[in-house]
N, C-alpha and C positions, 0 to 999 in steps of 0.2 A: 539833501532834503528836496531839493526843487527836479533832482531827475523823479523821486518817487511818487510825487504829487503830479507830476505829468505824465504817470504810467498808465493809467486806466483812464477811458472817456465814457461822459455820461451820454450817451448814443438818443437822441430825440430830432430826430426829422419827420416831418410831416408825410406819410402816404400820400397823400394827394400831391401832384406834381405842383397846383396851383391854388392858391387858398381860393377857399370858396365853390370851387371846383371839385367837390369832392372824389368824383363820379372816375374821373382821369388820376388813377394810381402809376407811382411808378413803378413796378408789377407788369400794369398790361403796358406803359409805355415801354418797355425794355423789351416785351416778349413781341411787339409788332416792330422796334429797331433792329431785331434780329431776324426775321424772316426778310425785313426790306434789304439791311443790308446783306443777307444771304443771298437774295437773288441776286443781286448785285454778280457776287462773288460767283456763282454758278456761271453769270452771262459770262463771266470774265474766261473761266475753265472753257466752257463749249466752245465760244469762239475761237482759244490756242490752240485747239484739239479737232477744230476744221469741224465741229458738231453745229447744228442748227440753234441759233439761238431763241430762235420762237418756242424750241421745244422745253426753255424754262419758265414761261407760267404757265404752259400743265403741269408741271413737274411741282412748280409752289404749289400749286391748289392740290394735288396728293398729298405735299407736306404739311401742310396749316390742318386739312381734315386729320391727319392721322397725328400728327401732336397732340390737340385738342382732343379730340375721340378718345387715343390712348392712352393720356396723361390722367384724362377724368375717369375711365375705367379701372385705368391700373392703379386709384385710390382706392375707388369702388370695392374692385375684389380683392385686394391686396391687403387693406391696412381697415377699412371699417364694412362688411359684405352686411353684418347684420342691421346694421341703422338703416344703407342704402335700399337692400331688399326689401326689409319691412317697408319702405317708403321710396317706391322707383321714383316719383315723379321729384324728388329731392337731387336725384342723378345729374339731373339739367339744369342745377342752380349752381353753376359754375364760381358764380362772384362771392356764392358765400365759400370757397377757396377749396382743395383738397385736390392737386395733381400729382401726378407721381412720375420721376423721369424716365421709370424703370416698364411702367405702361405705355409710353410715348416712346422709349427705343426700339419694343416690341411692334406694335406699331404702324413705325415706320419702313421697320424690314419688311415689315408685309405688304405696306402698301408699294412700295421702292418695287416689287416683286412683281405688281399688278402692273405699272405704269413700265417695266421693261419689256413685260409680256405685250404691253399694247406699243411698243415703241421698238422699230427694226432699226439694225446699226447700234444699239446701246446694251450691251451687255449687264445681267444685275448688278454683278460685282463691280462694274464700272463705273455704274451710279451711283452706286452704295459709297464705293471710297472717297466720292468728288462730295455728296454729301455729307459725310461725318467731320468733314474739314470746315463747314459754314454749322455744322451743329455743336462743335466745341464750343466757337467763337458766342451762338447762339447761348449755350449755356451759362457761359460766364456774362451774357449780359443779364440773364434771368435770376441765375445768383445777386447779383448788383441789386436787383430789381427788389427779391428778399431781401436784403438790408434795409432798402430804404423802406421798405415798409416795418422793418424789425419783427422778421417772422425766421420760422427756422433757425432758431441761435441756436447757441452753446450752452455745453453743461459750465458749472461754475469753474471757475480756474482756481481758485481757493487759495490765490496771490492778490497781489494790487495789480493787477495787470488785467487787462481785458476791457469787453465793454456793460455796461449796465442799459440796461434798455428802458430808458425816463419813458417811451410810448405809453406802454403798460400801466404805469402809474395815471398818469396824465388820463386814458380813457376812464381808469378806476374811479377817479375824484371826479370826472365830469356828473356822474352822478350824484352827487352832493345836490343836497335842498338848496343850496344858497345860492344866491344870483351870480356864479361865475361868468367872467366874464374872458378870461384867458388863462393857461396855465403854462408853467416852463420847467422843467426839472433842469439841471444843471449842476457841473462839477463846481464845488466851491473852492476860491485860492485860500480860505484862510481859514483851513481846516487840517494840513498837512499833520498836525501832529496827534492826529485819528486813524490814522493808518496803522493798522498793526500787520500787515503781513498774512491776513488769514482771507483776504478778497472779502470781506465785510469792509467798503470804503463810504465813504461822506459826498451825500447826494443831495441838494439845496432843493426846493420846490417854492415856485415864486406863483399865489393865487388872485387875478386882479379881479377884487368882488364889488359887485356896484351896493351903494349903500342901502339903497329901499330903505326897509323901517328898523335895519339892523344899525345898533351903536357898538361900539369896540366890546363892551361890555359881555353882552349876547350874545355877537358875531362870535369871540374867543372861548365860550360857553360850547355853542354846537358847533366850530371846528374841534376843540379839544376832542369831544365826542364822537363825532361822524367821520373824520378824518382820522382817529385811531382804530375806527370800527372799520373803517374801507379800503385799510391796509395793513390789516392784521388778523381780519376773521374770514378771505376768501382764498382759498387756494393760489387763484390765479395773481392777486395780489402778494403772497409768502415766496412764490417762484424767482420777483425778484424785488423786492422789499425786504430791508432784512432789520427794522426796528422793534427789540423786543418787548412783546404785551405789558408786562411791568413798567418798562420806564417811559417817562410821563412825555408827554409830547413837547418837543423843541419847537413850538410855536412863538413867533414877537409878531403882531399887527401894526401896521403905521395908516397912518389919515392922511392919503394923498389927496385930499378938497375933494374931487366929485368921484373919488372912489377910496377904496379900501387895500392896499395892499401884503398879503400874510407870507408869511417867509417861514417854511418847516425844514428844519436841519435835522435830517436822516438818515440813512443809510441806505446801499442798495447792493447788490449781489452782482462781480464781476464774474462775466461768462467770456468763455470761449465767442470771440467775430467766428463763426464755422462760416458764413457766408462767403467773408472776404478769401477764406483757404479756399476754398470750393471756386469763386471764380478766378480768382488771379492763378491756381492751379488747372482750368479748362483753358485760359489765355495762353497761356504757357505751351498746353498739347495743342491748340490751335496752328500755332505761331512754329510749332516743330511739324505737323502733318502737311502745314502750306510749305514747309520750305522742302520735303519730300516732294511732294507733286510739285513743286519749283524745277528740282533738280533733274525729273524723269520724263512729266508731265503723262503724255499717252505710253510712254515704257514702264509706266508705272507696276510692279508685277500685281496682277490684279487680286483685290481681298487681302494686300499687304495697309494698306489705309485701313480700312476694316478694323483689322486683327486688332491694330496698335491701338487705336481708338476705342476698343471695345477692353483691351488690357490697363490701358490709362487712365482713362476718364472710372471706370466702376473701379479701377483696382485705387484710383485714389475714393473714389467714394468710400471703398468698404472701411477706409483709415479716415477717413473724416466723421465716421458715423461713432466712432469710438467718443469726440469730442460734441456730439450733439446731442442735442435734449431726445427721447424718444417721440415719437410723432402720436401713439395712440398707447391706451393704459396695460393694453397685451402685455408690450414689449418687453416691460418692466420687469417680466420673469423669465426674459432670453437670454442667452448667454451672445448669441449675435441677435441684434435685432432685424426687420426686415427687410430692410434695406440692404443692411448685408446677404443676407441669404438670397434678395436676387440676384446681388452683386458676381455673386461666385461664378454660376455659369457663365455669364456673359464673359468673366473673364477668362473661364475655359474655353469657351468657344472663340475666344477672340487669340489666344494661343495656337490653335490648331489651324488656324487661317492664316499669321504668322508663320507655322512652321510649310503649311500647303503651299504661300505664293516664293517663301524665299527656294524650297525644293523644285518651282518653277519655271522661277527666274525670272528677268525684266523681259515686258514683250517685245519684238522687235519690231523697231522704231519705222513707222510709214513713209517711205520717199516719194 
């Protein structure tokens, strides 16, 4: 009984890196650790390879424009053209979220292309392969980064396993009339014998409400109400709230002296972490591309990094998209969604550059 009750976690960490701080997610903190420590990693390459090490922040400043530029376009036309087009100047509101990794690979091949053409001694594919080895790493931090904000989850796992994302609720109930004053969703210990096995598991919600002119009486009145209405008659609440409309709400209130505290025993919908696959899976192709260029370094056969990175990284996306929620209401009548279907080429082309540099061969090594 005690492994199955610590099978699923109720997932509620704060976006904001720092209370009060709202503005600093960690999101954009992981997506600015992963450029700094990219160039790091770059400085590190040029140097073993007798390359000029001033020539990596040009090289950053191509990278950070064509992520950004491409990641917010390849939303744009990929997953939502008609909201953005009827409404370009919506394009440049980056914070209210919408990047695509699959606009930001593109991208970067392009821009990688501009900045060899301006740069003598560095061949494209040269740059390109030394690149994709600080942009795995990169991605696994930016996945990270989605969990903690608990965006891009998973579909349900329809076990006791997985995670429930207490966020969701927690922004739902903010809106409530009543003077909240904090909220906490949480997995409960003494509820184990609620689990049945179908990923419908027991998810506690603790409300600290200042009293104003409310007595237990009143308070218990319009939570029963507003708190059964605000999560159970909005879509985005059913997603992963899973308390059924009929049964009466699991509310007790206690009188903590200068406040109120309401305790709702509910339910919530375990999902697939896609996040944590996604990056512990880019760490993984990181950590195997470094120790390639470890072993070769400038013998590297060139567009052999490339290939594996473009067959890796998308060939595991296309299999992670299986286990995630769809991003936009299209999808929902695809048999691959879109994600997958950018997937596919890249992983074609990432084969045939594979089979080009090993028919190559390594270069021969500079004395």
């Amino acid at each position: 009984m005690l492994e199955s009750i610590m099978s699923y976690v109720v997932w509620d960490p704060n976006p904001a890196v720092f209370a009060g701080f709202e503005r600093l997610r960690w999101y954009s903190l992981c997506f600015a650790l992963g450029f700094i420590i990219s160039q790091q990693f770059m400085v590190y390459f040029f140097r073993k390879e007798g390359q000029d090490e001033n020539l990596v922040d040009k090289l950053t400043i191509f990278m950070v424009l064509a992520t950004i530029i491409g990641a917010r376009l390849g939303h744009v036309l990929f997953y939502e053209p008609e909201k953005y087009l009827s409404n370009p100047i919506d394009i440049f509101k980056v914070w209210e979220g919408g990047l695509a990794s699959h606009g930001a690979a593109i991208a970067i091949l392009i821009a990688l292309w501009i900045y060899a053409k301006k740069t003598p001694g560095q061949s494209y594919l040269w740059v390109v392969d030394r690149i994709v080895i600080v942009t795995a790493m990169t991605g696994a931090l930016i996945r990270f980064g989605n969990l903690m904000n608990s965006e891009i989850g998973g579909k349900e796992t329809f076990t006791d396993n997985g995670f429930v994302y207490g966020w969701h609720v927690e922004e739902i109930l903010e809106s409530l009339r009543v003077p909240i004053e904090s909220i906490d969703t949480y997995k409960p210990t003494d509820r184990d014998g609620e689990l049945k096995g179908t990923g419908i598991v027991p998810m506690n919600i603790d409300m600290k409400i200042s009293k104003g002119n409310y007595d237990v009486a009143n308070l218990e009145g319009t939570l029963r109400r507003d708190v059964k209405y605000a999560l159970t008659q909005f879509n985005s609440s059913k997603n992963y709230y899973a308390e059924e409309v009929e049964t009466p709400l699991n509310l007790t209130i206690v009188d903590k002296g200068d406040h109120y505290l309401a305790t709702i025993k509910t339910f919530g919908r375990a999902k697939h972490p896609t996040q944590i696959y996604e990056s512990v899976s880019y760490f993984i192709i990181f950590l195997i591309l470094l120790a390639i260029w470890n072993h070769y370094k400038e013998r590297t056969p060139e567009g052999l990094l490339l290939g594996l990175f473009l067959i890796s990284v998308f060939g595991m996306r296309f299999v992670w998209e299986f286990f995630k929620e769809n991003q936009v209401d299209f999808e929902e009548t695809m048999a691959l969604n879109m994600g997958q279907l950018l997937s596919i080429p890249l992983v074609l082309g990432g084969i045939i550059l594979v089979l080009r540099a090993l028919k190559n061969g390594p270069k021969t090594k500079k004395v």
